[in-house]
PDB file of N, CA, C and O in Angstrom:
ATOM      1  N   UNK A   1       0.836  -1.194   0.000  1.00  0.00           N
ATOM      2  CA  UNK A   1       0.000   0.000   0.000  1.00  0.00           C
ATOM      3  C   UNK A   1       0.878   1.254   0.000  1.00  0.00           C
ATOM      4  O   UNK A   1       1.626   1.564   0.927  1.00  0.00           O
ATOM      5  N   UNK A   2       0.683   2.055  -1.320  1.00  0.00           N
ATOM      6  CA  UNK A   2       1.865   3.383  -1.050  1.00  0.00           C
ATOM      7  C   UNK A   2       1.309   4.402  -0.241  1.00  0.00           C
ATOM      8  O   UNK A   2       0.089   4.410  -0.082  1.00  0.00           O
ATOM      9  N   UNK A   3       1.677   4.848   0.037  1.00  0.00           N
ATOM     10  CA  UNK A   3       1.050   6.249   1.111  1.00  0.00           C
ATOM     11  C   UNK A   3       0.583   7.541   0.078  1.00  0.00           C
ATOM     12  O   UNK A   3       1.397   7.685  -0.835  1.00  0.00           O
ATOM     13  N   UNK A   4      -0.318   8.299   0.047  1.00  0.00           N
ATOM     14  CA  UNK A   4      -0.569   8.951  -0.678  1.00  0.00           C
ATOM     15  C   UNK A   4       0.194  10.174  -0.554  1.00  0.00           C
ATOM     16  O   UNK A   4       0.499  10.337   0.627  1.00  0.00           O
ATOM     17  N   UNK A   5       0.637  11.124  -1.323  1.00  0.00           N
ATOM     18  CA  UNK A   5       1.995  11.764  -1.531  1.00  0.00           C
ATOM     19  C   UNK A   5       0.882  13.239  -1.162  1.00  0.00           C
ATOM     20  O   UNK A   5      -0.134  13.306  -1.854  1.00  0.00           O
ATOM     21  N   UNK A   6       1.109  14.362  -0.091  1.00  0.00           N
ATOM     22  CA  UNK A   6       0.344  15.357   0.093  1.00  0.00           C
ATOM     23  C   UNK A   6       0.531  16.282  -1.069  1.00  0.00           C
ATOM     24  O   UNK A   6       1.523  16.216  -1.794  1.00  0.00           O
ATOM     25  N   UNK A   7      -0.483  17.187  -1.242  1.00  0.00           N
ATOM     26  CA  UNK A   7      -0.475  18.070  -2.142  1.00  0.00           C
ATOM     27  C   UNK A   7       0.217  19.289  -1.337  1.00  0.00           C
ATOM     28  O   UNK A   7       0.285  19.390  -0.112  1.00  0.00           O
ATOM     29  N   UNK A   8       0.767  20.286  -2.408  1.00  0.00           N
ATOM     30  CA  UNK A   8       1.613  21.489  -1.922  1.00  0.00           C
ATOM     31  C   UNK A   8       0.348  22.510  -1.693  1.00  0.00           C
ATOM     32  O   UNK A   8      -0.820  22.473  -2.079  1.00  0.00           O
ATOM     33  N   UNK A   9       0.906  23.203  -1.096  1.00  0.00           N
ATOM     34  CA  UNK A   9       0.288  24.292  -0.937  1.00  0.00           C
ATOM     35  C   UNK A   9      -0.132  25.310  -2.022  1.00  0.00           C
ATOM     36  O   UNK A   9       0.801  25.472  -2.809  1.00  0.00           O
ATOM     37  N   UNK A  10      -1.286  26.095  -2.353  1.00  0.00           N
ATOM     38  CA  UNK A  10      -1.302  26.771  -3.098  1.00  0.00           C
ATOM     39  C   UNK A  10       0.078  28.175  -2.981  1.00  0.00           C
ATOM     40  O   UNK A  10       0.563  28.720  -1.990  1.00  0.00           O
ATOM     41  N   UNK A  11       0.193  28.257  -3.620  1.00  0.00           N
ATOM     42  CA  UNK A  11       1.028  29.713  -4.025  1.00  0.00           C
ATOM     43  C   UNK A  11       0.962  30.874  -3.325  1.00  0.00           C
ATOM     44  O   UNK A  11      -0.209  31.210  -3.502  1.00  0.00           O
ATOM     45  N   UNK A  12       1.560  31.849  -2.521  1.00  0.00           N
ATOM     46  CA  UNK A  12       1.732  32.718  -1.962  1.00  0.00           C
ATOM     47  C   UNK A  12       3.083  33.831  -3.179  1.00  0.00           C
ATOM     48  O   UNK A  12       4.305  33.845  -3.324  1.00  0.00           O
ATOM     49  N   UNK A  13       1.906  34.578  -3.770  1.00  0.00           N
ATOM     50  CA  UNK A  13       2.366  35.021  -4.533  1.00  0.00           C
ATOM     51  C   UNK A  13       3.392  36.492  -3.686  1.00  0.00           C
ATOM     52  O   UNK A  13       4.483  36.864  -4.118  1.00  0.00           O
ATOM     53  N   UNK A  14       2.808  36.995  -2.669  1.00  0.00           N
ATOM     54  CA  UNK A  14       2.817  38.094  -1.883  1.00  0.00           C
ATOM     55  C   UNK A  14       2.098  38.148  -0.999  1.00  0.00           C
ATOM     56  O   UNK A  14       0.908  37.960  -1.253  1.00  0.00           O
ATOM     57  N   UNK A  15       2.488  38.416   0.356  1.00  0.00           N
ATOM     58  CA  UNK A  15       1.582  39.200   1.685  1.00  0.00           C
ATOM     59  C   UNK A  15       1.612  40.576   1.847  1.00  0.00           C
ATOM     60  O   UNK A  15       0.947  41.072   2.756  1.00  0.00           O
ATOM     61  N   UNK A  16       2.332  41.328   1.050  1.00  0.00           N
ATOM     62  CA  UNK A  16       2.414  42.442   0.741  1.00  0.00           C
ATOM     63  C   UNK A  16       2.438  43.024  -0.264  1.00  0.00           C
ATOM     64  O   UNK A  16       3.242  42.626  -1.107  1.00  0.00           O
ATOM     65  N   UNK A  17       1.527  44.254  -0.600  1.00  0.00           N
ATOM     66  CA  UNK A  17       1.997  45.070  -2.237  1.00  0.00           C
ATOM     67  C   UNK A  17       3.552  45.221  -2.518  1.00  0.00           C
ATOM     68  O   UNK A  17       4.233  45.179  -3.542  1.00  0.00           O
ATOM     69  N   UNK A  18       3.815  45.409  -1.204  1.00  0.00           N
ATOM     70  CA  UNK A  18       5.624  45.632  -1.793  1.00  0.00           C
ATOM     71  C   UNK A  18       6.288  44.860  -2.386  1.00  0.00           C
ATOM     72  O   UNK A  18       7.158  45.105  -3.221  1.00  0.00           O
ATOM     73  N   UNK A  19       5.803  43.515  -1.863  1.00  0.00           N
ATOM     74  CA  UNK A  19       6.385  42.336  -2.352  1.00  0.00           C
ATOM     75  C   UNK A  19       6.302  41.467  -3.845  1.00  0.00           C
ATOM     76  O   UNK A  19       6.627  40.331  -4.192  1.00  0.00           O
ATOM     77  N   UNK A  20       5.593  42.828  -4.617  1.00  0.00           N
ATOM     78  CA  UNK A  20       4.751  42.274  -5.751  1.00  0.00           C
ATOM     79  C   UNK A  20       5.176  43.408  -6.657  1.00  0.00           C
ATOM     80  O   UNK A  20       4.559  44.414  -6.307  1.00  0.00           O
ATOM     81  N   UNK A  21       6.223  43.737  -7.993  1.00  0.00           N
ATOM     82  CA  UNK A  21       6.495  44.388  -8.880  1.00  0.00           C
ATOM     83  C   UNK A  21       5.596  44.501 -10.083  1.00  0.00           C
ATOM     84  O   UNK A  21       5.814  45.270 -11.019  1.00  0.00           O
ATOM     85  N   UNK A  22       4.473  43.605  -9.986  1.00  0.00           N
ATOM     86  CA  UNK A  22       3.589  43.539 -11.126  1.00  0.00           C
ATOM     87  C   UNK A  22       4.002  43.404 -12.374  1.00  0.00           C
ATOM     88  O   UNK A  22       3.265  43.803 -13.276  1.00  0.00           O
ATOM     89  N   UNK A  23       5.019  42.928 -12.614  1.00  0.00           N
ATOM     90  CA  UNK A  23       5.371  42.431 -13.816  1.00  0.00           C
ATOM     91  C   UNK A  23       4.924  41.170 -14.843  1.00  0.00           C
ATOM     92  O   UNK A  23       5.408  40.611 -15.827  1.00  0.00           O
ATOM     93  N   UNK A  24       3.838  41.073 -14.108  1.00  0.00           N
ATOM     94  CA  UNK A  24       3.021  39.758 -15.062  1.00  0.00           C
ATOM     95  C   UNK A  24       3.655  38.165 -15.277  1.00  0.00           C
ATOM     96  O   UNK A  24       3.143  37.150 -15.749  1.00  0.00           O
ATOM     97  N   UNK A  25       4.708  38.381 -14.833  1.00  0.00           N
ATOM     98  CA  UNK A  25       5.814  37.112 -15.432  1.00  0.00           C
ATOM     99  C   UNK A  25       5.023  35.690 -14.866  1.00  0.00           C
ATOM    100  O   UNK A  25       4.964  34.684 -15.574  1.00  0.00           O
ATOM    101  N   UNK A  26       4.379  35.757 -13.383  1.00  0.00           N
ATOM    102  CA  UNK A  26       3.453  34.469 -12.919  1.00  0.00           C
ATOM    103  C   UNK A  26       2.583  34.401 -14.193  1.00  0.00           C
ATOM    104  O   UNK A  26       2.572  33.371 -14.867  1.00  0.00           O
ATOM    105  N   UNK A  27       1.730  35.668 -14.588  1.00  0.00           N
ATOM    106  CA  UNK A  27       0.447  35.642 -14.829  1.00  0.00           C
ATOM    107  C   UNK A  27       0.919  34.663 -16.263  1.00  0.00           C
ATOM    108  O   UNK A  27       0.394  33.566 -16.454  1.00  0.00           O
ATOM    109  N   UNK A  28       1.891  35.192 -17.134  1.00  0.00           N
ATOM    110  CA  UNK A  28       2.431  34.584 -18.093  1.00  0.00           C
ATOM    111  C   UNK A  28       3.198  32.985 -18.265  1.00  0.00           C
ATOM    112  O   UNK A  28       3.401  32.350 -19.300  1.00  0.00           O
ATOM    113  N   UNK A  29       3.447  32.713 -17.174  1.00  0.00           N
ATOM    114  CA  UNK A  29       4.206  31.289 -17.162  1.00  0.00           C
ATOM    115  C   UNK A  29       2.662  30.495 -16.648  1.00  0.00           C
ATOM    116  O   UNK A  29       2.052  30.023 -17.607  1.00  0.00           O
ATOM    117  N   UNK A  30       2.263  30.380 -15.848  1.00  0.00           N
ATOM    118  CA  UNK A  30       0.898  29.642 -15.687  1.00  0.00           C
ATOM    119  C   UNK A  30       0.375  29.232 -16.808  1.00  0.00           C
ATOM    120  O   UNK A  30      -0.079  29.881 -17.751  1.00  0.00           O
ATOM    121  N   UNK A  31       0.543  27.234 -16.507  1.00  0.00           N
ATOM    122  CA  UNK A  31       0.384  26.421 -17.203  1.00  0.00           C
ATOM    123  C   UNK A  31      -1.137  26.124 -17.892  1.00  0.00           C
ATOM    124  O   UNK A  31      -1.465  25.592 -18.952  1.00  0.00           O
ATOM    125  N   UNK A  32      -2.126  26.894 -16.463  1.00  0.00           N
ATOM    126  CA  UNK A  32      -3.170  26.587 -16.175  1.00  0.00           C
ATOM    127  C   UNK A  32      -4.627  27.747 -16.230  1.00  0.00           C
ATOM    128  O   UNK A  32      -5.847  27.891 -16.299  1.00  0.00           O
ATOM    129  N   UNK A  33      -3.684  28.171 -16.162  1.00  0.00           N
ATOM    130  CA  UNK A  33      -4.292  30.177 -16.775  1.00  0.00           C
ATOM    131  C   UNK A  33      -5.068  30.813 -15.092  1.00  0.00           C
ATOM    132  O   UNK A  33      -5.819  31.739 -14.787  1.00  0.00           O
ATOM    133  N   UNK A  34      -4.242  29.516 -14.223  1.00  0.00           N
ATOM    134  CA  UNK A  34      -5.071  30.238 -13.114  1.00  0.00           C
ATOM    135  C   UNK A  34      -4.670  31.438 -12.369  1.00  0.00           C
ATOM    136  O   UNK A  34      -4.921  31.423 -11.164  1.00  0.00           O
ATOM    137  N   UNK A  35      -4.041  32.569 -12.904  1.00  0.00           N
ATOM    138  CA  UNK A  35      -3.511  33.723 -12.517  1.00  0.00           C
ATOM    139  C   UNK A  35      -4.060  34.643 -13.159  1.00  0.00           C
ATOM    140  O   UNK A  35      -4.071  34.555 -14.387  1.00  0.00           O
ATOM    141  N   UNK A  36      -4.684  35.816 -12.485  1.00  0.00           N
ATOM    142  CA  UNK A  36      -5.222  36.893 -13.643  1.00  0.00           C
ATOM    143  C   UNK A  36      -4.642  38.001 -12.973  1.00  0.00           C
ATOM    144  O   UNK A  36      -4.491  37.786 -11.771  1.00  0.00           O
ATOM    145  N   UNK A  37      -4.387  38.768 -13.240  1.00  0.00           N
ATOM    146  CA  UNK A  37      -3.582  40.229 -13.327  1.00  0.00           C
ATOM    147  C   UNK A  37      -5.086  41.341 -12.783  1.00  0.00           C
ATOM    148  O   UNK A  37      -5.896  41.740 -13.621  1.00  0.00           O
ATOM    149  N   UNK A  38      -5.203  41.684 -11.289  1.00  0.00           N
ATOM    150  CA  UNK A  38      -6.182  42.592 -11.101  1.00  0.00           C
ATOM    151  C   UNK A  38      -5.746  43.897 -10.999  1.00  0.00           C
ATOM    152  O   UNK A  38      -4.541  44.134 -10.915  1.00  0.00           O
ATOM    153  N   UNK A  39      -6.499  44.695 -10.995  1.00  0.00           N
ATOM    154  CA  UNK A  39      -6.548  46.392 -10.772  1.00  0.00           C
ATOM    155  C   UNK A  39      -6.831  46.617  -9.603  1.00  0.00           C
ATOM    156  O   UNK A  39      -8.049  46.583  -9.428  1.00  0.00           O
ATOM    157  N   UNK A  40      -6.159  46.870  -8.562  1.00  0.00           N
ATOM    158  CA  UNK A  40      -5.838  47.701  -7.130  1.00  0.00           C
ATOM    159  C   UNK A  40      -7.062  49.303  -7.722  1.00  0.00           C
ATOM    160  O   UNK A  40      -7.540  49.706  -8.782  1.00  0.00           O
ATOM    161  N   UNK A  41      -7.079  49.700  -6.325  1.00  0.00           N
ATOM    162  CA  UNK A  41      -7.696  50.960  -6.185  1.00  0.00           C
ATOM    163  C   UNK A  41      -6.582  52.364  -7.055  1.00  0.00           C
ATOM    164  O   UNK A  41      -6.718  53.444  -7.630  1.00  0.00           O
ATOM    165  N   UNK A  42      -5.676  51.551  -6.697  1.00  0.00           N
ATOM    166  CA  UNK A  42      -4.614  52.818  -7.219  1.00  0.00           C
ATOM    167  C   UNK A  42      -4.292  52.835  -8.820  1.00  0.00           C
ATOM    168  O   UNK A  42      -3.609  53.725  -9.327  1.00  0.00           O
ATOM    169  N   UNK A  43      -4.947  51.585  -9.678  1.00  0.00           N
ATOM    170  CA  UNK A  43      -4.674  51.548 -10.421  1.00  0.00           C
ATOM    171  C   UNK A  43      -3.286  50.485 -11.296  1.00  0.00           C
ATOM    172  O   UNK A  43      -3.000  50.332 -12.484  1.00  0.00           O
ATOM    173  N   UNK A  44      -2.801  50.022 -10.218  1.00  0.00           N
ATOM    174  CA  UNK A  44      -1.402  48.998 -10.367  1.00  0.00           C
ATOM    175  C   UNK A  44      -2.187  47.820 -10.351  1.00  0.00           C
ATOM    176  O   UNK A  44      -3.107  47.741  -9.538  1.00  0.00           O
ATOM    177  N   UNK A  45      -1.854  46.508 -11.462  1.00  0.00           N
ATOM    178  CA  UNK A  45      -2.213  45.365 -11.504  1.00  0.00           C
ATOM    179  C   UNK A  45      -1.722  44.641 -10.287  1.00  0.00           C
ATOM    180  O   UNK A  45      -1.073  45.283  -9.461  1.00  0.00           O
ATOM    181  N   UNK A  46      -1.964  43.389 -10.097  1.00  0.00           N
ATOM    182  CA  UNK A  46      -1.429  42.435  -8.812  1.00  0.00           C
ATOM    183  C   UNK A  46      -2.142  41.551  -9.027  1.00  0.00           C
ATOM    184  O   UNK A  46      -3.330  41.601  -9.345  1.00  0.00           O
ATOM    185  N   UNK A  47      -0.846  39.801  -8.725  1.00  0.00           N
ATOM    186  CA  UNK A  47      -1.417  38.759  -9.538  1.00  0.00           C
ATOM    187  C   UNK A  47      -2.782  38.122  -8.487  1.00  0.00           C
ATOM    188  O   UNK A  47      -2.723  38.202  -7.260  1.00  0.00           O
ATOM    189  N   UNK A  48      -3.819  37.580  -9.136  1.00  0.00           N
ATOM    190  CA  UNK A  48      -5.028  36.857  -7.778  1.00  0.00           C
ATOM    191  C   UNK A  48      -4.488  35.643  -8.661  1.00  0.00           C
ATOM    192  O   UNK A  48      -4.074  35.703  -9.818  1.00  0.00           O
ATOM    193  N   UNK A  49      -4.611  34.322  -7.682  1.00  0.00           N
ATOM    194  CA  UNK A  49      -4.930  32.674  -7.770  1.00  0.00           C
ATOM    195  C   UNK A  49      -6.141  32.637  -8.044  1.00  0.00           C
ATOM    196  O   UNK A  49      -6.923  33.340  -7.403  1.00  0.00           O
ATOM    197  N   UNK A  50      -6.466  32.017  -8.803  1.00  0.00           N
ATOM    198  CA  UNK A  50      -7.887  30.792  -8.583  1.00  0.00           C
ATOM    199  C   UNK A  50      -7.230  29.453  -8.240  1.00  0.00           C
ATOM    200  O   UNK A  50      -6.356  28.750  -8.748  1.00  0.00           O
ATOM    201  N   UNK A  51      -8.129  29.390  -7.015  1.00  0.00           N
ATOM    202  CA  UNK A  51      -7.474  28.341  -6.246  1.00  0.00           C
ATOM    203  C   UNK A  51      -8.023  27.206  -7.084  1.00  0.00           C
ATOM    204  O   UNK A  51      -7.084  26.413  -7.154  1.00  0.00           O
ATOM    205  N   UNK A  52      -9.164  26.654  -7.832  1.00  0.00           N
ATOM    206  CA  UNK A  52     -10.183  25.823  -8.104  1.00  0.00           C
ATOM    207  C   UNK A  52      -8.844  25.856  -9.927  1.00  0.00           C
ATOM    208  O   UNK A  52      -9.280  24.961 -10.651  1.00  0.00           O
ATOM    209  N   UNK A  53      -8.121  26.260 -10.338  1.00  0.00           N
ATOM    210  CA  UNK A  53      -7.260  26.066 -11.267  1.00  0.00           C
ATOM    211  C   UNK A  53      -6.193  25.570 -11.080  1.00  0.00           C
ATOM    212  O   UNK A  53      -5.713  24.757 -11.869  1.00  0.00           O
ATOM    213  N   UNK A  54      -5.334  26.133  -9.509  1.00  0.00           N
ATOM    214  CA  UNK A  54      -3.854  25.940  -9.749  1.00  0.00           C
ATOM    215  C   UNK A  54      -3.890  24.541  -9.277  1.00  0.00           C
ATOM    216  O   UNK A  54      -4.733  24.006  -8.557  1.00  0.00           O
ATOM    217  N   UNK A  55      -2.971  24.114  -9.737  1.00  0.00           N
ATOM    218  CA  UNK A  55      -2.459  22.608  -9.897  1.00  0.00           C
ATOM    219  C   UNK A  55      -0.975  22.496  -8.977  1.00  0.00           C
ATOM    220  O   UNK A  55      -0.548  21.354  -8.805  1.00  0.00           O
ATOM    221  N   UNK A  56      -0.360  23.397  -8.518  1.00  0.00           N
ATOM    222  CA  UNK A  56       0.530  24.072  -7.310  1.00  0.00           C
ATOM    223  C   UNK A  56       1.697  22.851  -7.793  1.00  0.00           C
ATOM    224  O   UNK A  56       2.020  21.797  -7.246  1.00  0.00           O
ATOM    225  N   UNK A  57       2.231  23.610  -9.266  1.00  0.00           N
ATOM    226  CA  UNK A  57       3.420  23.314  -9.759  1.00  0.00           C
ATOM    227  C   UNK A  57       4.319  24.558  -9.335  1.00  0.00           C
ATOM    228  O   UNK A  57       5.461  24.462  -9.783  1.00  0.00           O
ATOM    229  N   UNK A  58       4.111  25.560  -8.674  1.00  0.00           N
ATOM    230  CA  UNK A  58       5.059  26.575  -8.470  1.00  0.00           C
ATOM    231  C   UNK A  58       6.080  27.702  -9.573  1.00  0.00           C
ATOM    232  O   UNK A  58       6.857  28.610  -9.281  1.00  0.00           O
ATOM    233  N   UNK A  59       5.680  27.188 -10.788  1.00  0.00           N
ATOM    234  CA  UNK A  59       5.785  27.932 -11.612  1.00  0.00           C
ATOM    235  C   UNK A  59       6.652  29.378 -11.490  1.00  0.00           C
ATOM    236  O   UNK A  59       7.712  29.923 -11.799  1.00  0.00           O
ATOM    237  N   UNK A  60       5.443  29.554 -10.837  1.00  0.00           N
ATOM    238  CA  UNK A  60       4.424  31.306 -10.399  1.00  0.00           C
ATOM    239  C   UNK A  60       5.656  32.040  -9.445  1.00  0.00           C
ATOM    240  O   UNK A  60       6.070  33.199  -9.408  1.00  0.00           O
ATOM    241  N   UNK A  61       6.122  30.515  -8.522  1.00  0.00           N
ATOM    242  CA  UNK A  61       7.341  31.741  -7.826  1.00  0.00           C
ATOM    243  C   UNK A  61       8.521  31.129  -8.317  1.00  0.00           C
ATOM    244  O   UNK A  61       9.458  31.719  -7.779  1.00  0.00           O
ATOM    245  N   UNK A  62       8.947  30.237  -9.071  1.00  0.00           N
ATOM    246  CA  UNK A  62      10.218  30.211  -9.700  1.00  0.00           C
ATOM    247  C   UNK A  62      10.626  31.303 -10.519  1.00  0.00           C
ATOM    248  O   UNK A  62      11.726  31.855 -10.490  1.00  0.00           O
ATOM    249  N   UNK A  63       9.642  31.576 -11.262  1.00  0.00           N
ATOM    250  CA  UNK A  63      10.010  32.912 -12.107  1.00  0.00           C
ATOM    251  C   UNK A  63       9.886  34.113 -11.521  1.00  0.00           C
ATOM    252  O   UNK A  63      10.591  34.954 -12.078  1.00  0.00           O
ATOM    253  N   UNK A  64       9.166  34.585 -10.469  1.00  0.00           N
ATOM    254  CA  UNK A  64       9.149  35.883  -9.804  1.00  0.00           C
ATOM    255  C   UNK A  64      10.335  36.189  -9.334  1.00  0.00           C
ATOM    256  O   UNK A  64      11.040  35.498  -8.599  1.00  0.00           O
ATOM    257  N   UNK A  65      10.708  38.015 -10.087  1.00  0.00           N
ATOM    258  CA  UNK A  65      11.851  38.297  -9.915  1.00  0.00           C
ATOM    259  C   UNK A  65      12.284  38.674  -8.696  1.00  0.00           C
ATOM    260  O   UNK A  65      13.467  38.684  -8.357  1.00  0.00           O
ATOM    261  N   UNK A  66      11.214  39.039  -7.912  1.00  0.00           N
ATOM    262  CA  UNK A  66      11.210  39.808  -6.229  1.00  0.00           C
ATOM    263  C   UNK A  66      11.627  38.233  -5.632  1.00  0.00           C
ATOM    264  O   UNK A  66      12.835  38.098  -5.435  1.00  0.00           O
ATOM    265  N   UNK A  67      10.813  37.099  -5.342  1.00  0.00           N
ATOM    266  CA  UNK A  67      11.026  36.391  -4.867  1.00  0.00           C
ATOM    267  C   UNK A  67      12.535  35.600  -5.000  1.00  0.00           C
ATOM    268  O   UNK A  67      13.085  35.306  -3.938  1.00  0.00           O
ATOM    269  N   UNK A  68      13.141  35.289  -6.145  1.00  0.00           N
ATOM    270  CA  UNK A  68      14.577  35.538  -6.406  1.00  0.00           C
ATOM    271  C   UNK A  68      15.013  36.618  -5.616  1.00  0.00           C
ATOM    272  O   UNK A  68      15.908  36.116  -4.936  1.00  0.00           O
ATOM    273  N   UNK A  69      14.931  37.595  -5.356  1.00  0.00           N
ATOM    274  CA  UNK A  69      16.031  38.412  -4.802  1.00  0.00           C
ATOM    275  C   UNK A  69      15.765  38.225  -3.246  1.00  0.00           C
ATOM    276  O   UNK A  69      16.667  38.414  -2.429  1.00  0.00           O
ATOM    277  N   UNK A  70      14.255  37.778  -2.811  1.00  0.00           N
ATOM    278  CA  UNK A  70      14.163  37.113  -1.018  1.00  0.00           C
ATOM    279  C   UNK A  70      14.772  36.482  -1.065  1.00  0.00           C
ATOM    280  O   UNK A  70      15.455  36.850  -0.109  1.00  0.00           O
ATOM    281  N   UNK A  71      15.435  35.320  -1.562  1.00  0.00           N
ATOM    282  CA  UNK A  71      15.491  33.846  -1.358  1.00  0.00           C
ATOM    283  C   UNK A  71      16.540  33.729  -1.783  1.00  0.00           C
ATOM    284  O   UNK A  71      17.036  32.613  -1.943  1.00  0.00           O
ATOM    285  N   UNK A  72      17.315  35.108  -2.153  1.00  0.00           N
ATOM    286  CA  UNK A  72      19.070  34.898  -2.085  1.00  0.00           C
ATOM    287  C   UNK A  72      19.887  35.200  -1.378  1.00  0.00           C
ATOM    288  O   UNK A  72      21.055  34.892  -1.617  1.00  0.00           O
TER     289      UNK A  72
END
């Protein structure tokens, strides 16, 4: 009997606006199209999940350029 292998977590694209350059690059690598690019009050895009899409291959933060520069 194999043990069933847990699923990852969905994506934490940002907990903060700061943490988010809006450069589309998630919205664009998503295999699954579950990233859409919204409009803030101020007018600056910022990526949303659909959770009921992502398939939590991580994509989304391999390519984020902010997250590269946390995680070095």
């Amino acid at each position: 009997m194999g043990e069933l292998k847990a699923l990852k977590d969905i994506p934490i694209l940002y907990n903060k606006k700061e943490e988010c350059c809006g450069c589309s690059a998630c919205y664009a690598i998503c295999p699954k199209n579950a990233i859409s690019m919204v409009e803030d009050e101020e007018g600056f895009d910022y990526p949303l999940i659909d959770n009921s899409l992502c398939v939590r291959c991580q994509m989304c933060l391999k390519i984020c350029p902010i997250k590269k520069i946390l995680l070095s």
